[in-house]
N, C-alpha and C positions, 0 to 999 in steps of 0.2 A: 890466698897467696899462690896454691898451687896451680888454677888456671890460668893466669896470665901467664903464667911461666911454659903451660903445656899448648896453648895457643901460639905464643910465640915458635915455641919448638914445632908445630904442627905447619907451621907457614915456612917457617928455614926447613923442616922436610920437603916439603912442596916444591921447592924452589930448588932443593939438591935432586930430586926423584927427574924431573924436568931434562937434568944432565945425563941420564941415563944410567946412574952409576946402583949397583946391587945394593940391594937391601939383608942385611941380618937377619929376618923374619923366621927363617929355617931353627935357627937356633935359641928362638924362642920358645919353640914348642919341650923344652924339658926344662924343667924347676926341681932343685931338690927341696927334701923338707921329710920333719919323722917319720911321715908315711906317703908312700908316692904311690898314685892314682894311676895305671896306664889308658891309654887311650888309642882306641884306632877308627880312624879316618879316612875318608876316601879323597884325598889330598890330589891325587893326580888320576888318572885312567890309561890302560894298556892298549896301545896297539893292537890290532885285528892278526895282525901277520905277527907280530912276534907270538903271542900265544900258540896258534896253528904250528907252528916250526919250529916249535921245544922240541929235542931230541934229549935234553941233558937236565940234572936239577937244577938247572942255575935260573936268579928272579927272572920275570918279565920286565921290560923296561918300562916306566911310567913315564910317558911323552906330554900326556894331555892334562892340561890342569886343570883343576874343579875348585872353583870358586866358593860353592856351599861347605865342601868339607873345611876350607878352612876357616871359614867364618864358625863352622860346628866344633872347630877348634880351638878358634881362640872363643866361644862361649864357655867351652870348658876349664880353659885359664883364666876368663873375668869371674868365675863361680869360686875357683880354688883360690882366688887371690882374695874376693871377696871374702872368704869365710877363716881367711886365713887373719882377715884384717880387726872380726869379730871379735867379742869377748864373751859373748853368748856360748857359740857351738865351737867345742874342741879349745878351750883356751888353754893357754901356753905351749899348745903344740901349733904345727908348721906342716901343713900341707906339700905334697910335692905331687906334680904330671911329668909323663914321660909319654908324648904323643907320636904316633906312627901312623905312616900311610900305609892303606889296603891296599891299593889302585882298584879297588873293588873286584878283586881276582883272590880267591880260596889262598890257591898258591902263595901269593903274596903276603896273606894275612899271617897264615902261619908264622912266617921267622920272629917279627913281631911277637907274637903268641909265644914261641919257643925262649923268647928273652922276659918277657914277662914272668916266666916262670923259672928263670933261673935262678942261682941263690945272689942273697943279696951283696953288692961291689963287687958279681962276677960275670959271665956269660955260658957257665954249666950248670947242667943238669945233670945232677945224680940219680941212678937207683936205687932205691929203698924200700924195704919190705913195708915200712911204714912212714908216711909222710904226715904226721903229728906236731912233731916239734919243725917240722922242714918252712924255711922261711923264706920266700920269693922276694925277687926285687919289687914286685908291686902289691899294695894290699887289694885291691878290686881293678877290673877294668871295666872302660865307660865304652860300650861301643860294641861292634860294628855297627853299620848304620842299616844294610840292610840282611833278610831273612836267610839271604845262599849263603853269606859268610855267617852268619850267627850261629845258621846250624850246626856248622864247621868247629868253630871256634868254640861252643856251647859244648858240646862234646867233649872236648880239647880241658876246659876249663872245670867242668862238673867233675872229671876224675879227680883233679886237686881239691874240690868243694869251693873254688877261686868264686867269690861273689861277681858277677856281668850283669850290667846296667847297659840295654841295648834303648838309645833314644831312637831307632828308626824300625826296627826290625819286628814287622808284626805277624808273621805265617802264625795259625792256631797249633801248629804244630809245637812250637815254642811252650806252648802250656803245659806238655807234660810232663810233672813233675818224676817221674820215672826214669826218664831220658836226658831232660835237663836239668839238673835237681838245685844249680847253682844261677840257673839264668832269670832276669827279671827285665822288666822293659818300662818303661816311661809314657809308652805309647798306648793304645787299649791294640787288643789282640784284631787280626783280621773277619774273626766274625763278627764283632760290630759294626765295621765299617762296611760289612756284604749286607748284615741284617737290613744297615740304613739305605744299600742301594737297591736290595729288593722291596723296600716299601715307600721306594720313590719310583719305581717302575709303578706297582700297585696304586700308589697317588695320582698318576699321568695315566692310568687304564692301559700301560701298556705292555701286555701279557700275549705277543707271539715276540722274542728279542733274539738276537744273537747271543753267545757267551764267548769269550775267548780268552785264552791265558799264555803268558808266557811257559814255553816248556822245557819248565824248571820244577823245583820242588814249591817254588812261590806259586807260581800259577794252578800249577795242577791242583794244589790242595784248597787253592781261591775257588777254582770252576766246583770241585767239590764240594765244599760248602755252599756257593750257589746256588747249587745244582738241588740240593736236599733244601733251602729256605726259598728259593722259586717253586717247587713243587711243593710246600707249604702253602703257599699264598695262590695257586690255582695259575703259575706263571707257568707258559710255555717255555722251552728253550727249542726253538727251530734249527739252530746250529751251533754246532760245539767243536773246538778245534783249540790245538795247541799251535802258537808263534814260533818258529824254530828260534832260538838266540845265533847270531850273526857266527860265523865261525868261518877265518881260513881258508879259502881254497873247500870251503865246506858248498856242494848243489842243495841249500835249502829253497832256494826263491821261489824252485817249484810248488811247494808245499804255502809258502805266505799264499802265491799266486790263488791257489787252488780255494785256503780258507776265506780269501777274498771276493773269489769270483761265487763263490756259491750263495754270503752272505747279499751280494748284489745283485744276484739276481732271480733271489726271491722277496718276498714283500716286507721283510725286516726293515725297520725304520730305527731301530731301537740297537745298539749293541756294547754288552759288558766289555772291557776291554779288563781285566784283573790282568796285569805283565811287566816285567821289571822294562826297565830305560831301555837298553837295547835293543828288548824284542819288538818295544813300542815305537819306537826311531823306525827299525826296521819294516815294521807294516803298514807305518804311515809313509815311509819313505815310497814306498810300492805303490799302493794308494793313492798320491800326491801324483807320482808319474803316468799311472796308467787312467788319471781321471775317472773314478769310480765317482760312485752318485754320492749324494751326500747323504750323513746320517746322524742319528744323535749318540755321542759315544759319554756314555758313565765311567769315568776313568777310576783307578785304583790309586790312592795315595802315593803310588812308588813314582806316577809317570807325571800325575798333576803338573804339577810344578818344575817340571826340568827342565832346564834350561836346553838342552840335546833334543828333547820333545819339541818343546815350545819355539824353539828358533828354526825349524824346517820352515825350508821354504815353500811358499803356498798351503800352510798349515793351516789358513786361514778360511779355506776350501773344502773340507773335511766335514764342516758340518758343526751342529752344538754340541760342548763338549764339557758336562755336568760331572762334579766328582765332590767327596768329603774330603776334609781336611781339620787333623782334630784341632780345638780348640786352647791356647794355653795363653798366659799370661804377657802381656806388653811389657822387654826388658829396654825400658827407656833408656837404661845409661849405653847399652851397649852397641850406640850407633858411636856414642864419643869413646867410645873403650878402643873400638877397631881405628880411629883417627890416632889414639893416642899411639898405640903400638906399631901402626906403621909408619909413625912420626919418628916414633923410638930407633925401630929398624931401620931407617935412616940417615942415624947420628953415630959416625963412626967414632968416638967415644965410648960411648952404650956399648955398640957392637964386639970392642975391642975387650972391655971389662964383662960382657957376657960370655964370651968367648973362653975366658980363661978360667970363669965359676962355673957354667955349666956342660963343659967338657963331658961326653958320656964316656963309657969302656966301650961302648957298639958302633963309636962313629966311625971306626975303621972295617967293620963288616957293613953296617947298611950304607956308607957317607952319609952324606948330605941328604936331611931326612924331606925335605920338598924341596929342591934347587928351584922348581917353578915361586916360587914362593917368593922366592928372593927380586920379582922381574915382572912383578902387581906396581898396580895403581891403583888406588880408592877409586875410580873408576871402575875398573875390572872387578870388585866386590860389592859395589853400593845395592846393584839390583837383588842380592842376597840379604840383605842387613834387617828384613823382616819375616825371613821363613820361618815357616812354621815349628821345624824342627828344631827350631832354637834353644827354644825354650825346652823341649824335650832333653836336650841334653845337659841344659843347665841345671835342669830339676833332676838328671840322673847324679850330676856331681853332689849335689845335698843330700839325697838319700843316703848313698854311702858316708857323707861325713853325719848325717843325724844315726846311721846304724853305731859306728865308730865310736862316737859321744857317746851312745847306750852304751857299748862295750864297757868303754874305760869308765863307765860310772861317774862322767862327770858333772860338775856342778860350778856355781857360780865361781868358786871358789879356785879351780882346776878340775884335773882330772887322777882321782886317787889312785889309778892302777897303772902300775910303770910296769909291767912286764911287758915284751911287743907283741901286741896283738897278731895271732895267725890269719891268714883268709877264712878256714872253717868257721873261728870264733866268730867273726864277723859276719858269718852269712847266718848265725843262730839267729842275730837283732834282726835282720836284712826283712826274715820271712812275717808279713803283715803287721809290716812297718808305719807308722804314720812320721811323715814327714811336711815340710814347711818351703815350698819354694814362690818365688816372686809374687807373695801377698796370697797364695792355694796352698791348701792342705791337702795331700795327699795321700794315698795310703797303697798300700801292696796286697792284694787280694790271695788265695790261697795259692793259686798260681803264677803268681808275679807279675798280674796285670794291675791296672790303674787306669780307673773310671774316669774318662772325660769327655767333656761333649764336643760331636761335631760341626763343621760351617759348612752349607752345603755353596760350593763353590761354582761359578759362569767363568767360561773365556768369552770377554770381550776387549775384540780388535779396535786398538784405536794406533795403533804403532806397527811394527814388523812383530814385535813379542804382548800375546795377549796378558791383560789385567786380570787379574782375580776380581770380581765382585760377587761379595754375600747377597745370599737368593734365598738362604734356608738354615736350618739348623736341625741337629736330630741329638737327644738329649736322653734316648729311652723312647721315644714319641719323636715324628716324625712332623717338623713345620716347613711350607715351602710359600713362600710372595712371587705367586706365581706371574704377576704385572710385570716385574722385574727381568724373566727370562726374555730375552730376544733369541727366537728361533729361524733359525737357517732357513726358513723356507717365505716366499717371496711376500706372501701379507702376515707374516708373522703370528700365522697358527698353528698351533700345536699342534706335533705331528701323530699320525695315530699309526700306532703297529698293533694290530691285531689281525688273527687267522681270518675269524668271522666277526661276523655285526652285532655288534649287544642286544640280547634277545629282549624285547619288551615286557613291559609290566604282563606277567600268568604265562610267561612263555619257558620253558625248561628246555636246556641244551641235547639234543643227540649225536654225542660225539659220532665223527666220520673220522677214519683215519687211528694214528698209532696217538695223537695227540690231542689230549681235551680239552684246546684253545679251537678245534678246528670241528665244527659242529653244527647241526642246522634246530633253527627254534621250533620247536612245537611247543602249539597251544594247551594247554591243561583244560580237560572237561571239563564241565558239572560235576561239583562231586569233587572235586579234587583241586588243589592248588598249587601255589610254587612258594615253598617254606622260607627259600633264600636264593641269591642270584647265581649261586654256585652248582646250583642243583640239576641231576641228571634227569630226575624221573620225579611228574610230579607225588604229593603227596596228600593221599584221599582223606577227607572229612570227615568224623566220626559219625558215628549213627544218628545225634543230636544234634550234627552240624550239616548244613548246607554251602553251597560256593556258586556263585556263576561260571559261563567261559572266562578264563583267561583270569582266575581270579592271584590273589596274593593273601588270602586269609579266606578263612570259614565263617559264618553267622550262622547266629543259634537260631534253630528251630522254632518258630511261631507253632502252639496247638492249636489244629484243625478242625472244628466239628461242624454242627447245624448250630450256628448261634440264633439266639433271637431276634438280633436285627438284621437279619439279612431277609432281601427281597422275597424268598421264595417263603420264609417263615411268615414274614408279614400276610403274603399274600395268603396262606391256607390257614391264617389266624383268625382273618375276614373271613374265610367261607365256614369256619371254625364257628365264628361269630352266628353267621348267617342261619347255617344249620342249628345252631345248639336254640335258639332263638327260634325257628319252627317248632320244633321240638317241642318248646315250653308252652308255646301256641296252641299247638295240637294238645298238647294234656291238660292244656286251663278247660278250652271245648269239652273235650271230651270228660272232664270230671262235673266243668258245670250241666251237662246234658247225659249227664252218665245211666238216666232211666229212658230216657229217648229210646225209638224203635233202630235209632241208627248206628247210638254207641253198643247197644245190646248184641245188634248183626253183628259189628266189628269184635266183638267176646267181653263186652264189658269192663269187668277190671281186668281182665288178661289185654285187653288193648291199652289200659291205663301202665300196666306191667310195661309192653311192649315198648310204652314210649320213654319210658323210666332208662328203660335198656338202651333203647337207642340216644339221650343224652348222658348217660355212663359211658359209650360208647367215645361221644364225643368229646367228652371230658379226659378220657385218655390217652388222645393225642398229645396232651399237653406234656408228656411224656419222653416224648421222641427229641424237641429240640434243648439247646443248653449241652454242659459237657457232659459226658456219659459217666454216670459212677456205675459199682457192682449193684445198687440197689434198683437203679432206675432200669438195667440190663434185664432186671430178673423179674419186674414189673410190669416190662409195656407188654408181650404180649397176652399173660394173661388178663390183666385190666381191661385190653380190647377185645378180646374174645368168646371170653365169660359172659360179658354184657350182649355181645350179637346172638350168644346160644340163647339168651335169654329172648330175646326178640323173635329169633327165629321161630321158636319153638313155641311160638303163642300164635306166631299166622300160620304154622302145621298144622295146628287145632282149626285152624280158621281150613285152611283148605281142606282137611279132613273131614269135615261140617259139609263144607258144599257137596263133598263127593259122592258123600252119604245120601244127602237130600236129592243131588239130581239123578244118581246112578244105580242106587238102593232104592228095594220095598218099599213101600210108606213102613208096612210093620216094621221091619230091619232098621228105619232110618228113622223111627222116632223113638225107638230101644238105644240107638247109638247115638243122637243127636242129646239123649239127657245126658248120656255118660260125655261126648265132650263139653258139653257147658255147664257141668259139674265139677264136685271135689276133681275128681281124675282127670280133668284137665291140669288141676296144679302138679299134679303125680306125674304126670307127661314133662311140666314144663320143668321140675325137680328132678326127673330123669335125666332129661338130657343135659341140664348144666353140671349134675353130677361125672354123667359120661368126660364132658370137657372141662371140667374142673380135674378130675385123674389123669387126663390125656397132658394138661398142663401140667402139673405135680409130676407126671413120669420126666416130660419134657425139662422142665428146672430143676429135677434129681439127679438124673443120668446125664443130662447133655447141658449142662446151665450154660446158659449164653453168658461171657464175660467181655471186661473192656478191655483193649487193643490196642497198642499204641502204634500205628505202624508208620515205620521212618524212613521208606524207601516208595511210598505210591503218592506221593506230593514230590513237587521239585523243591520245594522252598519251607515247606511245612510239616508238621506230625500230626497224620492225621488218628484223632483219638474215635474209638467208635465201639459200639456194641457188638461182638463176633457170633454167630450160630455154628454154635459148633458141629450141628449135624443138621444139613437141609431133609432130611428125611423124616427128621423126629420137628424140626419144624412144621414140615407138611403137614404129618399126624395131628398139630394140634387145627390145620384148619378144615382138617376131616370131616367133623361133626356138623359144623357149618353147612361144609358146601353136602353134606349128605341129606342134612334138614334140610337145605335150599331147594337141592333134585328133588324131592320128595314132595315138599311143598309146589316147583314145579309140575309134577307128574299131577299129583292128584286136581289140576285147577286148566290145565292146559286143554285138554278137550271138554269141558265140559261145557253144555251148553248153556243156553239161560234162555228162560221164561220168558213171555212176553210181558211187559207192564210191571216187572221184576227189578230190581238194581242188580248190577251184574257184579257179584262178588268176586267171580274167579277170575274176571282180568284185572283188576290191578293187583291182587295175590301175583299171576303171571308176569304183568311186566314188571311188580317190584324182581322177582327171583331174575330175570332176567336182565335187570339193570347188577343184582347182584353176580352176576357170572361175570356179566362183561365187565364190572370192575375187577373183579380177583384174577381171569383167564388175561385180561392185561396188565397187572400188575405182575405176574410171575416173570414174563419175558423183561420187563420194565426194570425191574428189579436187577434180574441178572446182569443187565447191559449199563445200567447207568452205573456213572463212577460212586464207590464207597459212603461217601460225605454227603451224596445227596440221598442213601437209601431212606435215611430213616422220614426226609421230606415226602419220597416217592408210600410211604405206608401212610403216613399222614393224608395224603390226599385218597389215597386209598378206601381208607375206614371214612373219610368226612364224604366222600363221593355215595359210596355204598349205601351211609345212612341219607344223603340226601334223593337217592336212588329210591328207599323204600317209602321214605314220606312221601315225594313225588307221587309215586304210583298206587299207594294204597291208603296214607293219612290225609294226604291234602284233601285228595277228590271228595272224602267224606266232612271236611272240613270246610268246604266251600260250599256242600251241600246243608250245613248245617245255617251257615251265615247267611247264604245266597239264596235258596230255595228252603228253606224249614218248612213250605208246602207236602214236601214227597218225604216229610219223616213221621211215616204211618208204617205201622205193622203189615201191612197189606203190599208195600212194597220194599219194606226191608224182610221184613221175618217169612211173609205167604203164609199169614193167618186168617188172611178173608176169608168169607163165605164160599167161595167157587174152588176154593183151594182144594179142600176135601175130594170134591167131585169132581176137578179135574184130576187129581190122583186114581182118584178109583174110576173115572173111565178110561184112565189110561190102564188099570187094572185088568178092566175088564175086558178090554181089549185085547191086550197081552193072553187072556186066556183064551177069545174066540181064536185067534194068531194059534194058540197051542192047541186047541183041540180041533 
């Protein structure tokens, strides 16, 4: 029944508005009721020159009319009418608003402020030592909208404990609960909405930006915060500057000018703009005329959406223009709520019988609380009827009536407690409050903020005044549909601000300059990497770890040794083969012919000894490849050593024999010739491995060779290996060797030989000489080649050495056993024929005619 009735009324308004005749609208803004709400509003705006040209306390005049405020006002009359209408929250009581214009001027607010807090049906203010029982005309105010007046007013209000519900005003300054102890806001505070612009610069890379604020208490404490969550996130700020706010007969232009020109022309693509309407009017108006370049500007909630912003002309030229906007609830009825009421204001009936019920005591101090008000058309408001702040101040009218309902204790039934509620009592419920507005639950954190998520907002031009369109959201987490942006620049890509070029995968930044956006890439060695992209200096790989150039992590260490399957193993396994296999050769001969004239020259079983030793020998290379433990360290070289002392020291005998026989008496030489091919040959060959058996035992007691791991002589690898801890006491042990070898050398080297004779003393010779040349090259060989291949380099060593003495002194007699077993007679191995004798003793006797 009641729509038809308000349609109709809403078309005969239309059709009266048309005539040009006022509207009652002014006079809607105050409702009485058991507890009246006040409200301030930025209803109209002050002139430039009247402010500047105050000499006296009297108001400014508010000329300019503001659309939003009144739409944020009568939000707050559809809230209080709404809750008044309830039976839920506050029943049988009666809500009342008492709404007033800011002109968004401190000054202004105040009077407002001073009436708010007068006593109630009056317009004084008393002193009192104690303001307890003292009861104001209003129980809470809803408002101001932005952060210059709240603080103002927040000050103003916290001495009385007066509970303040700001639905606009967000500077983090407002949180202190110290300072502000009564204020609370609808909005979430300015550092959320800084955190969500610096991790949308962080999401677009782009970290060399401008910063700029109005300079005010809003701006400076925005750039502030900024300033500390950009240099969190490794964000540059290349330039920083405060907007002068517009003033009077005030030379600021110079200064916009200045923070303009500098931002343009450096490489800044990127600039915060944190500054209330007029600074923002003001620097794009500048901007707009002197055709600066374009850029991407991240706006601050304050300027977003203003309509003084957004209607400059050529606004459109400035570039893309990114900002948040928090998030709140769709208040469907309240596009027909504003129809209805300006239908109302219309009907000079209405206006006449409003007129006479809501008369205030103050209309004769402020008048006429918005005269602009009265001289709208639903035209002149429609483009407001979805801001954002709508809803913020609708849901500030519910807080204070869900605190109130705490208060008074009520319930289905009413509300039990009739005494009137003071402001302090109210602000006890007020502090982390949960509350209920347009289908959200909300709540009051300890500081008086209230968590809600933002829309990350586009201006896109399809008119003279850009649209809003959603691009993103930030929630705690930051989401951006990056498809969605169209940017200012000619094929619509993204534009890049940054000092320097993003260093590539292993490369680490050296800052140049005061600023570590601005920096040149080095490479990271060997050995070291780049942990993260933020990093100044790389960061080296542990002992176990390896990295290439230019790497981004380490890889563990592969162990390095003489494995078995490697080429150079394989290959000295064959000659490993080859040799050990003569060897066997040589001692099958020589045991199946072991009474032969040939094995007998050679020492008989001491030549069977000899070859025993030389495949001991060979046998203990098997030693050197695979990984190294401490057992295998402390074995290879006496295993190889022992066995060659053993060989050595059986062809000693052997050259000590020849020396005898060609060099000595017959008498001296067949005296000495029993004693080495006797017991005392073993005694010699017992000697001497005794000697290096001690010289080993010193060498693995005093100086034990141990394993190694060493993590710095491979690039890629650890190399594990055998260490000699003292070359000196190494040497020692190849003393006895190479002293038997000289020895067996010396005694064989000049000796001659008989005729019709087999020559024993050269292959004695060239074996000792195949052994020098392998050890005298192995010493240098050794030192030079790298670590991993020593123990292959000793391996070819010892199998060389022994293939050196069978060469030269087992073969020949081995080929003469297979080959010719003709010349294996006494008479040409041993020189026991018959002419033997007498050619000794004429050589005797010659020697003596020679002597006398």
């Amino acid at each position: 029944m009641l729509r038809p009735a308000v349609l109709g009324l809403s078309l005969w308004a239309l059709l009266h508005l048309g005539t040009g005749a006022p509207l009652c609208l002014s006079q809607q803004l105050r409702m009485k009721g058991d507890y009246v709400l006040g409200g301030l509003f930025p209803l109209g705006e002050a002139e430039e020159a009247g402010l500047g040209s105050r000499t006296r306390p009297s108001s400014p005049v508010c000329t300019r009319f503001s659309s939003n405020g009144l739409l944020w006002a009568l939000a707050m009359k559809m809230a209080v009418e709404e809750i008044n209408n309830r039976s839920d929250l506050l029943p049988g009581l009666r809500l009342g608003h008492d709404l007033f214009d800011t002109c968004s001027e401190p000054v202004v607010a105040m009077k407002p402020s001073l009436m708010f807090l007068a006593k109630a049906d009056s317009r004084d203010i008393a002193a009192y030592c104690n303001y307890t029982q003292y009861q104001p005309r209003v129980l809470a105010v809803i408002g101001p909208h932005s952060s210059e007046l709240a603080v103002v007013t927040g000050k103003f209000f916290g001495f009385f404990l007066m509970p303040q519900v700001s639905y606009g005003a967000s500077m983090e300054l407002l949180s202190a609960r110290e300072t502000f102890p009564s204020f609370f806001r609808t909005v979430p505070s300015d550092r959320v909405q800084l955190t969500a612009a610096a991790e949308l610069l962080q999401e677009f890379g782009w970290n060399w930006v401008a910063a700029l604020g109005s300079d005010d208490e809003y701006g400076r404490q925005g750039l502030s915060i900024f300033s500390a969550l950009a240099a969190a996130r490794g964000i540059c700020i290349a330039h920083e500057g405060l907007v002068p706010l517009p003033r009077a007969n005030s030379p600021l232009l110079g200064k916009v000018q200045e923070v303009l020109h500098q931002v343009n022309q450096s490489s800044v693509q990127v600039v915060l703009l944190f500054a209330s309407v007029r600074a923002a009017h003001a620097l794009f108006s500048y901007s707009i005329s002197s055709k600066l370049s374009r850029k991407v500007w991240v706006a601050s909630e304050a300027w977003l959406t203003s309509d003084l912003v957004m209607g400059l002309p050529g606004m459109a030229q400035v570039g893309t223009v990114l900002g948040f906007l928090q998030r709140g609830a769709q208040l469907h009825k309240f596009s027909q709520y504003v129809k209805t009421r300006l239908a109302l204001a219309a009907d000079p009936v209405f206006c006449a019988a409003l007129g006479e019920r809501e008369q205030g005591l103050e209309e004769d101090v402020v008048g006429r609380r918005c005269p602009q008000c009265d001289c709208i058309t639903l035209q002149n408001v429609s483009a407001g009827l979805n801001h954002h702040q709508t809803f913020s101040v609708y849901a500030a009218v519910y807080s204070v009536a869900q605190a109130l309902h705490n208060t008074l204790q009520c319930n289905a039934s009413g509300c039990p407690m009739r005494d009137p509620v003071k402001p302090w009592q109210l602000l006890e419920n007020m502090y982390n409050l949960t509350f209920h507005a347009g289908g959200l639950m909300l709540r009051f954190n300890s500081n008086g903020n209230v968590d809600m998520e933002y829309d990350l907002k586009l201006w896109v031009w399809q008119g003279p005044v850009p649209e809003l369109h959603d691009v993103g959201r930030f929630n705690g987490s930051l989401w951006v549909d990056s498809l969605k942006i169209r940017w200012h620049t000619s094929n619509n890509q993204m534009p890049v601000s940054q000092c320097s070029r993003q260093c590539q995968e292993g490369q680490v930044r050296r800052v140049k300059g005061f600023h570590s956006c601005c920096y040149d890439c080095v490479d990271c060695k060997a050995g070291s990497y780049r942990k993260s992209p933020d990093d100044l200096a790389c960061t080296f790989c542990s002992q176990e770890e390896w990295s290439p150039e230019r790497s981004t992590r380490c890889f563990r260490r592969r162990l390095r040794f003489l494995a078995w399957g490697e080429p150079a193993v394989l290959l000295l396994l064959l000659l490993l083969g080859l040799a050990l296999g003569l060897v066997l050769a040589a001692l099958g001969l020589f045991i199946r012919h072991r009474d032969s004239p040939l094995v007998q020259a050679s020492g008989g079983p001491l030549a069977c000894f000899g070859l025993v030793c030389l495949g001991l020998v060979c046998l203990s290379v098997l030693l050197f490849p695979g990984q190294p433990s401490p057992a295998r360290c402390l074995a290879q070289q006496p295993s190889s050593h022992l066995p060659l002392t053993g060989c050595l020291s059986t062809l000693i005998l052997q050259a000590a024999e020849i020396f005898v026989e060609s060099e000595l008496p017959l008498s001296w030489a067949d005296r000495l010739s029993g004693c080495l091919r006797g017991p005392g040959a073993w005694l010699v060959v017992l000697l001497a491995m005794l000697v290096e058996a001690a010289l080993c035992a010193w060498y693995l007691v005093a100086f034990p060779p141990e394993v190694v791991t060493d993590w710095r002589m491979l690039p890629t690898e650890a190399l594990v290996h055998c260490r000699a801890r003292s070359w000196v006491s190494f040497g020692l042990v190849h003393a006895t060797n190479a002293t038997l070898a000289f020895l067996c050398f010396l005694g064989t080297f000049l000796v001659q030989s008989r005729p019709g004779r087999y020559n024993r003393a050269r292959g004695l010779t060239f074996a000792m000489l195949a052994y020098f040349i392998t050890w005298v090259s192995f010493v240098p060989l050794l030192a030079n080649v790298q670590v991993v291949l020593r123990p292959a380099v000793q391996m070819g060593a010892l199998l060389l050495c022994v293939l050196g003495i069978l060469a030269a002194f087992h073969l020949p007699r081995c080929y003469l056993l297979v080959r010719q077993p003709e010349l294996n007679t006494p008479e040409f191995f041993l020189g026991r024929g018959p002419g033997d004798a007498r050619d000794r003793n004429d050589g005797d006797t010659g020697n003596q005619g020679k002597h006398e």
